[in-house]
C-alpha positions in Angstrom: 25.4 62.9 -47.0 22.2 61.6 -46.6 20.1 58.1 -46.1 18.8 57.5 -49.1 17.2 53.8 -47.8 13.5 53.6 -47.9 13.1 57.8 -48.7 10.8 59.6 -51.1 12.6 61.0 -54.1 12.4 64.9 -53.9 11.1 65.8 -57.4 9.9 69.8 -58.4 7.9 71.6 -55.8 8.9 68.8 -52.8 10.2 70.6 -50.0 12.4 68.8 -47.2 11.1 69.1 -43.8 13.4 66.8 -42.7 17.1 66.5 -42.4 19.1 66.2 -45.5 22.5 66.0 -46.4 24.8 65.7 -49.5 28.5 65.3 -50.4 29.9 67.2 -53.3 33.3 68.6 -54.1 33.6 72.2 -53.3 33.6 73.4 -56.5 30.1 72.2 -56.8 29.2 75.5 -54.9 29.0 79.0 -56.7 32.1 80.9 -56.1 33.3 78.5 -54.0 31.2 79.7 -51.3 30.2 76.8 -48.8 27.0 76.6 -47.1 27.4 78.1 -43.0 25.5 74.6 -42.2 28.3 72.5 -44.2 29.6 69.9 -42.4 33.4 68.4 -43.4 34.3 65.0 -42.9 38.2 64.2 -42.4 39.3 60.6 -42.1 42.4 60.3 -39.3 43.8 58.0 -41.4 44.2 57.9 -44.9 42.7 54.7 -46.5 39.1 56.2 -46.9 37.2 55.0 -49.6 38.2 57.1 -52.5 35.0 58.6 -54.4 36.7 61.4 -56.4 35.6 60.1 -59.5 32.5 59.8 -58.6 31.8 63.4 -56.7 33.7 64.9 -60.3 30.0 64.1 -61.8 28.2 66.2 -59.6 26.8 65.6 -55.7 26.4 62.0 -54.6 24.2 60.5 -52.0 25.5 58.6 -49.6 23.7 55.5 -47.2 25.6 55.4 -43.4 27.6 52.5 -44.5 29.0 54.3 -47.3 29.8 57.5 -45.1 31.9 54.3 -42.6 33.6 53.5 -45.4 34.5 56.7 -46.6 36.0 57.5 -43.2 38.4 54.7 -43.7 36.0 52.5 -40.7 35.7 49.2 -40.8 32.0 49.1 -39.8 29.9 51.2 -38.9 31.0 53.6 -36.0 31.4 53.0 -32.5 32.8 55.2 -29.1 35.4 53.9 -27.5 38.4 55.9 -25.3 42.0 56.5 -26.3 44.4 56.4 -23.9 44.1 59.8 -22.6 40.3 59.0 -22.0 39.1 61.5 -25.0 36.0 59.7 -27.1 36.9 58.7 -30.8 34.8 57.2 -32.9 36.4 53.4 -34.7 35.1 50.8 -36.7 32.8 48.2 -34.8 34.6 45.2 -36.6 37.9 46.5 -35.7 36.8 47.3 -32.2 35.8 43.2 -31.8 38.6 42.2 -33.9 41.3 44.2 -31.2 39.0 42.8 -28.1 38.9 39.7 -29.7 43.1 39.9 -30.1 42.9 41.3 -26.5 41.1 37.9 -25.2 43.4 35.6 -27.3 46.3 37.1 -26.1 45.0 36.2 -22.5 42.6 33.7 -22.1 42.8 33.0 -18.6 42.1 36.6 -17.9 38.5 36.7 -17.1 37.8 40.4 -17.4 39.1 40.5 -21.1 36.7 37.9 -22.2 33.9 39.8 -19.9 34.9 42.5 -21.9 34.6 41.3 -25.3 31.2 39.3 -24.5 29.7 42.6 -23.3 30.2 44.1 -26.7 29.7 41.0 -28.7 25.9 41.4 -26.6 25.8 44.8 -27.6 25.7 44.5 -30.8 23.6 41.1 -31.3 26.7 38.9 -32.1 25.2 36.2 -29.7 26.9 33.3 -31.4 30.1 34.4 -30.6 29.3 36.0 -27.4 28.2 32.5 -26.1 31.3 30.8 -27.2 33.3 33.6 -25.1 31.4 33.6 -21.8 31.0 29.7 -22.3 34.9 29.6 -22.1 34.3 32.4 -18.8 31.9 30.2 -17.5 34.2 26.9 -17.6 37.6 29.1 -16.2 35.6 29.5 -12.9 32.8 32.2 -13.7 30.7 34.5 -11.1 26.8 34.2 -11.4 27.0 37.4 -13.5 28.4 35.1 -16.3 25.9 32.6 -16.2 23.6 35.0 -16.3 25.2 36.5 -19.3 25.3 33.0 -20.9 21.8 32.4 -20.3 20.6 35.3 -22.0 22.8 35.3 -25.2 21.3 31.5 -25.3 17.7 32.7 -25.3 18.6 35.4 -27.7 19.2 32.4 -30.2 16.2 30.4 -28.7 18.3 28.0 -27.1 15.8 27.4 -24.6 16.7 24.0 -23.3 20.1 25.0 -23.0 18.9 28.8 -21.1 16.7 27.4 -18.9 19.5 25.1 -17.3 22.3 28.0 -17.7 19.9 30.6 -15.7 18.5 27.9 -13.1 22.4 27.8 -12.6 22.6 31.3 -12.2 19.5 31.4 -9.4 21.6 29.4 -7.3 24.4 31.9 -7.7 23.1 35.0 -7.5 20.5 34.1 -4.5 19.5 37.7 -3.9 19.0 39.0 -8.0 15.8 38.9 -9.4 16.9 38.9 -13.0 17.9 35.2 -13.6 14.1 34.4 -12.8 12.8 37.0 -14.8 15.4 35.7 -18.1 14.1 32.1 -16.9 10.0 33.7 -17.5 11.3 35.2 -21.5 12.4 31.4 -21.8 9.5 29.7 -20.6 7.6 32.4 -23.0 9.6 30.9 -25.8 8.8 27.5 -24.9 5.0 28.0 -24.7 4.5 27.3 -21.3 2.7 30.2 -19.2 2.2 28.8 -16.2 6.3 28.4 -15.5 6.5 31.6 -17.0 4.2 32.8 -14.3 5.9 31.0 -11.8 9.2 32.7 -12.6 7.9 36.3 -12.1 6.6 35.6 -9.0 9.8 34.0 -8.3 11.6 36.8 -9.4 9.2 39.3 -7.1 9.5 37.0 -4.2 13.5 37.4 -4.5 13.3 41.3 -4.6 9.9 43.0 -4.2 11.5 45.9 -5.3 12.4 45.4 -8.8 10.4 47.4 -10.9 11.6 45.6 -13.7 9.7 42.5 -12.4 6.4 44.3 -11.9 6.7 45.2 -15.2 6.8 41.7 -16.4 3.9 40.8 -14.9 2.0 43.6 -16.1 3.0 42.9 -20.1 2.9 39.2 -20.0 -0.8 39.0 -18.5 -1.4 41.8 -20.6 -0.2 40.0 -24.0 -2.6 37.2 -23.1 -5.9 38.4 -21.2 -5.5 42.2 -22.2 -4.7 45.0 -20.1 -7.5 45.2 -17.5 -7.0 41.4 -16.5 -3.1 42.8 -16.1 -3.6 45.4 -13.6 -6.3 43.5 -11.7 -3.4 40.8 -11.0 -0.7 43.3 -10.2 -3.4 44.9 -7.4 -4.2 41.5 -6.5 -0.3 40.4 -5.7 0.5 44.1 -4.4 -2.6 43.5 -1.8 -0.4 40.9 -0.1 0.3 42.6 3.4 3.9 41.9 2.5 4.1 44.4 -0.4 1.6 47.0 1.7 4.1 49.6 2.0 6.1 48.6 -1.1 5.8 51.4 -4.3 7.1 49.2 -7.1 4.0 47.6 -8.5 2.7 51.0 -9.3 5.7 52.5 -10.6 6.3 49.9 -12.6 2.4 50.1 -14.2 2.4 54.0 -14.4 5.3 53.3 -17.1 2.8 51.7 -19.2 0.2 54.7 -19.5 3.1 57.7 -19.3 4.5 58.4 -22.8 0.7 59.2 -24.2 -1.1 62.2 -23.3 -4.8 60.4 -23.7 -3.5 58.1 -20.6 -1.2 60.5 -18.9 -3.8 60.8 -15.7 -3.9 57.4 -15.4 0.0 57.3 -15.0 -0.4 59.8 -12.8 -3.3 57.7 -11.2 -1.1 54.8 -10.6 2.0 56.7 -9.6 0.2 58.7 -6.6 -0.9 55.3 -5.6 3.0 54.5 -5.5 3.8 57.9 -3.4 1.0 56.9 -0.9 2.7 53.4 0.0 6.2 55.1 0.5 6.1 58.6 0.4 9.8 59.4 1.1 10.5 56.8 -2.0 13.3 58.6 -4.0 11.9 56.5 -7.6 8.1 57.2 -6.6 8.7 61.2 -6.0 10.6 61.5 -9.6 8.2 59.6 -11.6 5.1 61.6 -10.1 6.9 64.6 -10.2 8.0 64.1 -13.8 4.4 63.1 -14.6 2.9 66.7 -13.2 6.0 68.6 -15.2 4.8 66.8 -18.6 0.9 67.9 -17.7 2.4 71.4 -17.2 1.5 71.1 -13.6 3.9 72.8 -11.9 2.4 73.4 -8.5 2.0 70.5 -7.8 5.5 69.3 -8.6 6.3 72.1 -6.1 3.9 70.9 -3.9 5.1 67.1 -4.1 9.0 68.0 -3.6 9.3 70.9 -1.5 8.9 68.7 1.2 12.2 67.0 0.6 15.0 69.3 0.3 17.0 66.6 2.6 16.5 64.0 -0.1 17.7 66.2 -3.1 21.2 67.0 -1.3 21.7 63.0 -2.2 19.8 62.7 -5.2 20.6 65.0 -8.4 17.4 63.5 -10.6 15.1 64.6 -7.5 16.6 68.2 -7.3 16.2 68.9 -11.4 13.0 68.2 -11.0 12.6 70.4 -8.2 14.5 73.4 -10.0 13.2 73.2 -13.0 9.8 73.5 -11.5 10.6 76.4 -9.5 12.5 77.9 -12.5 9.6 77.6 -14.4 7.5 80.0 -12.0 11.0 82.6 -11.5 11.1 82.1 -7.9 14.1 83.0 -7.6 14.3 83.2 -3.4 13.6 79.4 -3.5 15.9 78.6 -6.0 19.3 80.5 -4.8 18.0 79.0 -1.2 18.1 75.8 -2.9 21.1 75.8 -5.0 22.9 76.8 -1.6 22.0 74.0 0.2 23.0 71.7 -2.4 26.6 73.5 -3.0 27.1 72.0 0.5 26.4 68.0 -0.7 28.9 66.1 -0.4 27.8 63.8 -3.8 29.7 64.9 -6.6 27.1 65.2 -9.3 24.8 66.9 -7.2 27.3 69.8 -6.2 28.1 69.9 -9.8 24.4 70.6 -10.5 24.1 73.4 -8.1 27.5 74.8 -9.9 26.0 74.5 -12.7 22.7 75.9 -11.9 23.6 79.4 -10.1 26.2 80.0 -12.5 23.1 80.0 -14.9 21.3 82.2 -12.8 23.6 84.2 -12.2 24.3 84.9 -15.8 20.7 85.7 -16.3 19.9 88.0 -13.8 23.0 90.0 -15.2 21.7 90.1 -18.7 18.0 90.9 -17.3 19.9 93.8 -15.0 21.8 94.9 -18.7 18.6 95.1 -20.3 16.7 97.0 -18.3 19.6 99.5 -17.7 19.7 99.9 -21.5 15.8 100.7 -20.8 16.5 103.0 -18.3 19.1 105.1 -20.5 17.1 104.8 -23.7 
């Protein structure tokens, strides 16, 4: 198998870097001898496309919606659970046909149509998704579902019709900041900055901690008066003495500058500025941590965390960071101290972590101990 879409044709003397795939039948292989790297496809049910005739002419290339359709799916391929909970793989049209069967089957059940719109969203069916959470909406909807509406409206540029969906869903979810930032993307659409502005700040007014919000700000001032007029009106709003101690604004801008390695200390920059408004901030220590793992410095992340052993027993993204640093420079006193005192946390994906963990260790200081026995004896 292979994409074929949009891909140079490899002619004598190309080489494949990349990865490349083919079907054939398997007598197109010498002696009947497969490749080790070979991978074979078995549909569970039977009505696959047939291509028999077509493979008896030698190896065929095959786009993804051919390899669907060869499985027997109706679609392209989606996760969902069977009833024992084990992932399979189904069609996407016959996963929204049998939600869509679910929801007919009953319509005054608000959690199948929830269902069904979530996945309709998922996969950019917004036409039908608003015609399902519209019917949610009129059985007696939560906020959630005007919300929902709203944005599968602005998705079509509906924007008349968003703005008074989400101003609906303000009034209901009075503590959310995302119906005011969904009501800033419409006023975008409609060409009107300054109630797009208003929105933000609307949205940061409702929760000053939504990083999410920050972020808005950032890239719409940015899109319009470039980046330096962007961050000089996140400092100017995060100077209010009601946001003095509050880290968001900075996390949210060192996000901006942390993927390239050209503006990777100005990331950093940003997010120490973060740490020094709320140093016990659980979202502040992992992105500056995280920043001084991917600029190799590990002292520091050492540095940074060791201070907050307390914290990692509660948070499992803290503690990786924090193990992975100290893995990194073999200290291994600090890390079986460590993985001990997070055996004894009672969050579940944190004790699994420290499982985890020393059984790694454990199975590497045996092999080191083998090897330098065989040393010893050689």
């Amino acid at each position: 198998m292979t994409n074929t879409q949009n891909a140079p044709i490899a002619g004598p003397g190309i080489t494949l870097t990349g990865g490349a795939a083919i079907l054939a039948p398997v007598t197109a292989f010498q002696n009947g001898v497969v490749p080790p790297n070979a991978l074979v496809l078995l549909p569970i049910n039977p009505n696959g496309t047939p291509i028999e005739k077509e493979i008896l002419k030698g190896p065929v290339a095959l786009v993804m919606d051919d390899v669907w359709k060869l499985l027997g799916f109706n679609g392209p391929a989606v996760q969902v659970q069977d009833e024992q909970g084990r992932p399979i793989a189904i069609g996407l049209e016959d996963l929204l046909a049998g939600l869509e069967k679910h929801w007919t089957e009953g319509p005054t059940d608000l959690a199948r149509g929830r269902l069904y719109a979530q996945e309709l969203m998922k996969h950019g069916r917004n036409a039908k998704a608003e015609q399902v959470l519209s019917k949610v909406v009129a059985l007696g909807g939560d906020g959630e579902d005007w919300l929902a509406l709203g944005i599968t409206q602005t998705a079509q540029e509906k924007f008349d019709k968003a703005e008074g969906t989400l101003k609906g869903a303000v009034n209901l979810l009075k503590d959310s900041p995302f119906p005011a930032l969904h009501l800033a993307r419409v006023m975008k659409g409609k060409k009107d900055p300054k109630a797009e502005r208003e929105w933000v700040e609307r949205a940061i007014q409702t929760d000053a901690q939504s990083v999410d919000a920050w972020a808005y700000l950032f890239s719409s001032v940015r899109d319009t008066d470039g980046e330096a007029k962007a961050i000089s009106d996140v400092d100017e709003l995060a100077s209010a003495p009601v946001h003095a101690k509050n880290p968001a604004p900075y996390i949210a801008l060192q996000g901006f500058f942390a993927a390239d390695e050209a503006t990777r200390e100005r990331a950093i920059g940003f997010a120490k500025k973060g740490i020094a408004r709320a140093p016990q901030d659980p979202l502040a220590l992992l992105c500056l941590s995280a920043l001084y793992g991917q600029a190799s410095k590990i002292d520091e992340v050492v540095k940074l965390l060791a201070p907050h052993e307390a914290l990692m027993v509660r948070d499992v993204r803290i503690a990786h960071n924090y193990f992975e640093a100290l893995f990194q420079m073999r200290d291994i006193g600090r890390i079986t101290a460590l993985l001990n005192k997070l055996a004894t946390s009672s969050v579940r994906e944190v004790k699994q972590f420290a499982i985890d963990r020393s059984r790694a260790i454990s199975q590497m200081l045996q092999q080191q101990q083998q090897a330098l026995a065989a040393g010893q004896n050689a």
